[in-house]
C-alpha positions as CSV (number, residue, x, y, z in Angstrom):
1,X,-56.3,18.8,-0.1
2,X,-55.0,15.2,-0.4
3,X,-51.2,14.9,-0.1
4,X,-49.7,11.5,-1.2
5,X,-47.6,9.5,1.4
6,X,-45.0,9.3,-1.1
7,X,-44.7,12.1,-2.0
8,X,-44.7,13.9,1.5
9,X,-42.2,11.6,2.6
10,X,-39.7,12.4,-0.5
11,X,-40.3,16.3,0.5
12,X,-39.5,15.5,4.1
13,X,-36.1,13.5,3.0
14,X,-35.1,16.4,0.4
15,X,-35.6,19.0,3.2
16,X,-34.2,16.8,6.1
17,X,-30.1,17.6,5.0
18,X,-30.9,21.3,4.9
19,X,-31.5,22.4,8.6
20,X,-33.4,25.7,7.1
21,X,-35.0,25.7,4.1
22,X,-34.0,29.3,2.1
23,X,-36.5,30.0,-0.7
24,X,-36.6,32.2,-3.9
25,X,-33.7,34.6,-3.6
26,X,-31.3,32.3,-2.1
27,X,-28.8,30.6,-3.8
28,X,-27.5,27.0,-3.0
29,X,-24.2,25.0,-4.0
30,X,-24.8,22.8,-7.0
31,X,-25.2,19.2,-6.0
32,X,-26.2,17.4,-9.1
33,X,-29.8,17.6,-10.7
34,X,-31.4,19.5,-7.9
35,X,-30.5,21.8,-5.8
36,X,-33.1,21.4,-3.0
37,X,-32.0,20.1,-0.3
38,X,-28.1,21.0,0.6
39,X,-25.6,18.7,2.4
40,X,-23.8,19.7,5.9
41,X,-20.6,20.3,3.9
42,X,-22.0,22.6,1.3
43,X,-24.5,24.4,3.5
44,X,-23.4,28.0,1.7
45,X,-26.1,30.5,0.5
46,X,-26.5,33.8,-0.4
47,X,-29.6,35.8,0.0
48,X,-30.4,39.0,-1.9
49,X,-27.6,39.2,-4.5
50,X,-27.1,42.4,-6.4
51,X,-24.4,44.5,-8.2
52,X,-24.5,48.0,-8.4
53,X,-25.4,49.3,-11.7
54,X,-22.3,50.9,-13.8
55,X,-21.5,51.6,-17.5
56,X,-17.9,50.2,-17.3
57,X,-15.1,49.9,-15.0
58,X,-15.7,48.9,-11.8
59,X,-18.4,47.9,-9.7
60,X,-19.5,45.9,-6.8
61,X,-21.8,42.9,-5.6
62,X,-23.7,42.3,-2.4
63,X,-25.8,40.2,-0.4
64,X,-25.8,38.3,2.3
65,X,-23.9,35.2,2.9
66,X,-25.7,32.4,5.1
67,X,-24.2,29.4,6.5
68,X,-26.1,26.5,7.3
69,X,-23.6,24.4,8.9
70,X,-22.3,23.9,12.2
71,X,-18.5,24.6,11.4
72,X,-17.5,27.9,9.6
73,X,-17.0,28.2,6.3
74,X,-14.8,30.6,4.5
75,X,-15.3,32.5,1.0
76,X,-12.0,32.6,-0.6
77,X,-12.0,33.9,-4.3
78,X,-14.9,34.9,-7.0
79,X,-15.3,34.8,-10.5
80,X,-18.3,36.1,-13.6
81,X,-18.3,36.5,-17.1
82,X,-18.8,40.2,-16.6
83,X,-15.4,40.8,-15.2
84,X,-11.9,39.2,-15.8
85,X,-10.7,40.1,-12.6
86,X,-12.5,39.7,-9.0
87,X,-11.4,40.9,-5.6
88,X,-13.4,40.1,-2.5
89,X,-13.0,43.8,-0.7
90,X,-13.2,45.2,2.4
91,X,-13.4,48.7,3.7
92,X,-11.4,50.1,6.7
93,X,-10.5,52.9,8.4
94,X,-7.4,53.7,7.8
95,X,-6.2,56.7,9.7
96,X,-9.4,58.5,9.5
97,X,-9.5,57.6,5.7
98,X,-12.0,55.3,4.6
99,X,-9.9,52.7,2.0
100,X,-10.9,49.7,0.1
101,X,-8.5,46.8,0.4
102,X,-8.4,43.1,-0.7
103,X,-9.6,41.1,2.7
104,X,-6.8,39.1,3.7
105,X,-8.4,35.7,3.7
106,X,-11.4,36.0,2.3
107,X,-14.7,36.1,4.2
108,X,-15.4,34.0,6.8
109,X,-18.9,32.9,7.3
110,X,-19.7,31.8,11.0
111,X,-21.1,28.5,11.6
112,X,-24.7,29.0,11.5
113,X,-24.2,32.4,10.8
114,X,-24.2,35.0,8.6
115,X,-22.0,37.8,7.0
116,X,-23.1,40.3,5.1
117,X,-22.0,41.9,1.6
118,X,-22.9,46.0,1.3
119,X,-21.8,49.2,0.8
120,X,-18.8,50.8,3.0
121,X,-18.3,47.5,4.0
122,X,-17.0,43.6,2.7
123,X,-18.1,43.5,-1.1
124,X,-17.5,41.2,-4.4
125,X,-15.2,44.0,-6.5
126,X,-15.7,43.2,-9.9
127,X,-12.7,45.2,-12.5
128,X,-12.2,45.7,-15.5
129,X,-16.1,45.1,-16.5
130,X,-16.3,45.9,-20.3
131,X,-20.3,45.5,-20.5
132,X,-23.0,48.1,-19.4
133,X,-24.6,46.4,-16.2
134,X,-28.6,48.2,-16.3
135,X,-31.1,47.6,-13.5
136,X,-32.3,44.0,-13.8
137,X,-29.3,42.8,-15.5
138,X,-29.0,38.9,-14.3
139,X,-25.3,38.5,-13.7
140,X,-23.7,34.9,-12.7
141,X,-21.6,34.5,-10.1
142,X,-19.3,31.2,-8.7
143,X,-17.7,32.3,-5.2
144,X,-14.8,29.3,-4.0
145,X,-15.3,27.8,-1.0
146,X,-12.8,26.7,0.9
147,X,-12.5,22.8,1.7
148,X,-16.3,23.2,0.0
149,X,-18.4,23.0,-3.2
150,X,-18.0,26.7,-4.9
151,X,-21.2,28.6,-4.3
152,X,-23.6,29.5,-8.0
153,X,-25.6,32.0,-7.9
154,X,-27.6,35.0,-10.0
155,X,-27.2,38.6,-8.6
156,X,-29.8,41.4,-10.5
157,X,-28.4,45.0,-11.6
158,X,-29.2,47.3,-9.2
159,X,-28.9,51.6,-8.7
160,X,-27.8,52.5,-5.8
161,X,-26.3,55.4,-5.0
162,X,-26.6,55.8,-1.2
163,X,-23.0,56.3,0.8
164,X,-21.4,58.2,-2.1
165,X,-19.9,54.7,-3.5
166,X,-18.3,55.1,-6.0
167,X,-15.8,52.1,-7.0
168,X,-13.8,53.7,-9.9
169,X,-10.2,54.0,-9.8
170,X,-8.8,57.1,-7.4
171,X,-12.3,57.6,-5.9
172,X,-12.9,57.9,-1.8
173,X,-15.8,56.1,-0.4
């Protein structure tokens, strides 16, 4: 197959500001009419996003965040149409009681690193959600971060109902 100069070299300068390229389930920070390649300073992704499934109330969202800079980069507030009010949780143990808390903060995403979103553990807590989320739903997210471009992404509706998580009001987890 015959590849034109030109147009290897433009694929070579779109992927050059992007140390790793991420493909189809990873999100990148907006950056005008393409979103391929992504600047040092706005190196954020997410890969695998989902939110549990849930009739109304409260529910959760999960993934994991990657950063692809060389200096940390820290998550520090959330918002989607499906809920007026967003938390970014974390669960402890908190004298042999495992609680859900607000992480003082935010998350912090290691440079180069990663930090991961699931179940028991730090989590997008989404209340007061009014609409049915079914599996498959495609729910939008923008995550701030700090000092950075926010972070757009999709998450899909998902069942899960591993490690008894349950994230309405009064329940253990």
């Amino acid at each position: 197959m015959y590849v034109r100069p030109a147009l290897l070299l433009a694929a070579v300068v779109a992927l050059s500001g992007c140390g790793t390229a991420t493909e189809s389930t990873t999100a990148t920070a907006p950056q005008g009419p393409t979103a391929a390649a992504v600047p040092a300073a706005q190196g954020l992704t997410i890969t695998d996003p989902w939110v549990k499934t849930v009739k109304k109330g409260m529910t959760a969202a999960f993934g994991t965040l990657v950063n692809h800079t060389g200096a940390d980069l820290t998550v520090t507030a959330g918002a989607s149409p499906l809920s007026p009010t967003i938390e970014l949780h974390e669960v402890v143990d908190s004298g042999g009681k495992m609680v859900m808390r607000p992480k003082e903060g935010g998350f912090v995403v290691p440079a180069g690193g990663k930090h991961e979103l699931r179940p028991g553990g730090d989590h997008i807590m989404l209340m007061g959600v009014t609409e049915e989320v079914k599996p498959g739903a495609r729910i939008p997210f923008t995550l701030t971060v700090k000092g950075g471009a926010p972070l757009e992404f999709t998450a899909i509706g998902k069942d899960f109902a591993g490690g008894k998580e349950d994230y309405q009001p009064g329940m253990e987890h």
